[in-house]
VMD Tcl script that draws the C-alpha trace (Angstrom):
set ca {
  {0.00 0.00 0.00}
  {1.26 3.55 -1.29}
  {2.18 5.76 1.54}
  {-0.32 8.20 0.70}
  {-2.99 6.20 0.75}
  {-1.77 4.42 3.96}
  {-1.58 7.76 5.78}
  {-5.52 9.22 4.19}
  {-6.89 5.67 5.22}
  {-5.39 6.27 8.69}
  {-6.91 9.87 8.90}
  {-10.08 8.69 7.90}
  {-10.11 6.53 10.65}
  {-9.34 9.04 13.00}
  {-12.06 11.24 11.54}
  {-14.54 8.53 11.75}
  {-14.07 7.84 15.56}
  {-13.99 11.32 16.44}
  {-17.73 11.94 14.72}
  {-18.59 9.13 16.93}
  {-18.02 10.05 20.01}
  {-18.78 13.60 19.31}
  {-22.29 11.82 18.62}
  {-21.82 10.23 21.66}
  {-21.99 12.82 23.39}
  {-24.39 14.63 21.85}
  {-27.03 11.98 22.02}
  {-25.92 11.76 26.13}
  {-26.45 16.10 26.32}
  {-29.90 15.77 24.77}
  {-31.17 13.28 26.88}
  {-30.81 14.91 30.09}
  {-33.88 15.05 31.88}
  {-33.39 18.28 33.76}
  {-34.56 20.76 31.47}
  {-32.74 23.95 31.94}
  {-34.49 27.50 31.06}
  {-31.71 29.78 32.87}
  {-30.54 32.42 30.47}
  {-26.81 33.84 30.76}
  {-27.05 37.53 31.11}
  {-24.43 39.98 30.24}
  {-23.36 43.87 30.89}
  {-25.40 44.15 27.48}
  {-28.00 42.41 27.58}
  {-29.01 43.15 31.06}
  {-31.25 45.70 30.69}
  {-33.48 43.55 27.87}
  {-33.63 40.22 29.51}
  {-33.97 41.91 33.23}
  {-35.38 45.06 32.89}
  {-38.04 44.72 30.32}
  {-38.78 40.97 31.19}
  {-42.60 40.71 31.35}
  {-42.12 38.20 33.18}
  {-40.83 38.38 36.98}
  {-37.20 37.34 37.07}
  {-35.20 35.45 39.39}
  {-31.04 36.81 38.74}
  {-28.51 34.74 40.48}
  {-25.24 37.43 40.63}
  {-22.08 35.06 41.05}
  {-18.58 33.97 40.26}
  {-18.12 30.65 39.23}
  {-14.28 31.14 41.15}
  {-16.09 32.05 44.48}
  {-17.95 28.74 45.32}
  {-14.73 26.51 44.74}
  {-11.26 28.09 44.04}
  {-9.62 24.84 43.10}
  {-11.71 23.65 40.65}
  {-12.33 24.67 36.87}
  {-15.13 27.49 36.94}
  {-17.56 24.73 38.82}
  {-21.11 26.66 39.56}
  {-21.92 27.47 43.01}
  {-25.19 25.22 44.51}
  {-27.54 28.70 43.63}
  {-26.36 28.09 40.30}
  {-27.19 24.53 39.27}
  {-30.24 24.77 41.51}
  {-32.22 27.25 39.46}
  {-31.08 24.50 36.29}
  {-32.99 22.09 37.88}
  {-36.26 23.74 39.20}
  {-36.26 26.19 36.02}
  {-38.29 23.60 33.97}
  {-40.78 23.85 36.84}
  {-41.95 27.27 36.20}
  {-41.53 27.70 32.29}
  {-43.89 30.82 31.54}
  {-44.49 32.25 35.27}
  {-40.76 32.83 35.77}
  {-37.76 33.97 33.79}
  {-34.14 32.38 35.25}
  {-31.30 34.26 35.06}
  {-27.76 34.34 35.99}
  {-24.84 36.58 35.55}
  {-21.20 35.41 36.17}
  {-19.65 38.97 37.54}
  {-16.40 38.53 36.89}
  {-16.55 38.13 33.15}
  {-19.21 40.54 33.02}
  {-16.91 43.30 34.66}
  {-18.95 44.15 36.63}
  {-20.85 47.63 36.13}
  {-24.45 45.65 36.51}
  {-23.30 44.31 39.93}
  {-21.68 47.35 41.05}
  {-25.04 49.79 39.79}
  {-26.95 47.46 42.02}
  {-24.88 47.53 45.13}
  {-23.90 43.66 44.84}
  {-21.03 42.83 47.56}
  {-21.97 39.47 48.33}
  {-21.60 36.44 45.90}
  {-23.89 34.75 45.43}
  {-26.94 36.99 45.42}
  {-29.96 36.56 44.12}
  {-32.40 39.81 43.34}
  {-35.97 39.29 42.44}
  {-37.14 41.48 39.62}
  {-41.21 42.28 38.65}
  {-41.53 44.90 35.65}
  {-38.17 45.77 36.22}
  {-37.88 46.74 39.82}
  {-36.11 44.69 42.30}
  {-38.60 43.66 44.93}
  {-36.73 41.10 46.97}
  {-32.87 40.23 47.49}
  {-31.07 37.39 49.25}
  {-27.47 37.83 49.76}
  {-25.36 34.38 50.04}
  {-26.82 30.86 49.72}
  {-27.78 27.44 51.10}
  {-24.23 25.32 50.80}
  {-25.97 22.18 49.01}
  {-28.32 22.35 46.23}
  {-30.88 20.66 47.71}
  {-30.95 23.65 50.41}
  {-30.95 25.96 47.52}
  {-33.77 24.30 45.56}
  {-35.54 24.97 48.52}
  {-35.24 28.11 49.82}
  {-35.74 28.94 46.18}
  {-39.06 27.81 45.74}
  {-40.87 29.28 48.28}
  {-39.15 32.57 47.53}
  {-41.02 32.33 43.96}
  {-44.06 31.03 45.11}
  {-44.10 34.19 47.29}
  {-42.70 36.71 44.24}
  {-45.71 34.82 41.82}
  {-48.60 35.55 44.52}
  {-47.54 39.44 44.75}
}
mol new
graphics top color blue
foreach p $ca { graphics top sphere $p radius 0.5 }
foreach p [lrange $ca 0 end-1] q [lrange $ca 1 end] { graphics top cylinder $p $q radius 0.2 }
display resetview
């Protein structure tokens, strides 16, 4: 066999493996059955995802360094709770989250955030309700969490 064709028969190989596990894992993201409505809000797009919601919001202010300083940008509990009860209230509550550091931070600041995380309750664009720091499992969090928004979605 030709060198050439050795060496393209090798790559294609390569190629084919890679497209399957990239499959893989696609097919394994997909399936997850927490269904995640939490959008990532920015310096920029603050004021049109928060501000002119029409929907009451629920913004988690944190820094992904804060919860865990050894590990790679891993979420804080506040975090990957509102992932998992966001499904839960598709349509009665918008989910949002802003990591401050990469933001740099003129939201956070404008709002007087100095603890991380916070979370700030927003209805037609006014903060109504604020809770500074967070349960340390996310079990704690999903709970505190949801009778905070039942309370926001009766007022």
């Amino acid at each position: 066999m030709p060198d050439n064709l050795f060496k393209e028969v090798k790559l294609s190989r390569i190629l084919i493996a890679g497209l399957l596990v990239l499959s893989i894992i696609l097919i394994v993201c997909s399936c997850s059955s927490t269904k995640s409505n939490v959008v990532e809000v920015t310096d920029i797009n603050f004021p049109e995802e928060v501000l002119l919601s029409e929907l009451p919001v629920l913004l988690v202010f944190h820094a992904d360094w804060h919860w865990n300083p050894g590990a790679f940008r891993e979420s804080p509990p506040v975090v990957l709770a509102i992932k998992e009860i966001s499904g839960e209230y598709e349509g009665r509550i918008k989910f949002c989250r802003m990591e401050v550091n990469s933001n740099k931070d003129p939201v956070a600041k404008e709002f007087g955030i100095k603890w991380i995380p916070t979370v700030v309750f927003y209805k037609n664009g006014v903060e109504i309700a604020r809770e500074e720091g967070s349960g340390c499992t996310v079990e704690a969090s999903k709970q505190t969490l949801k009778s905070d928004i039942e309370e926001l979605l009766v007022s």
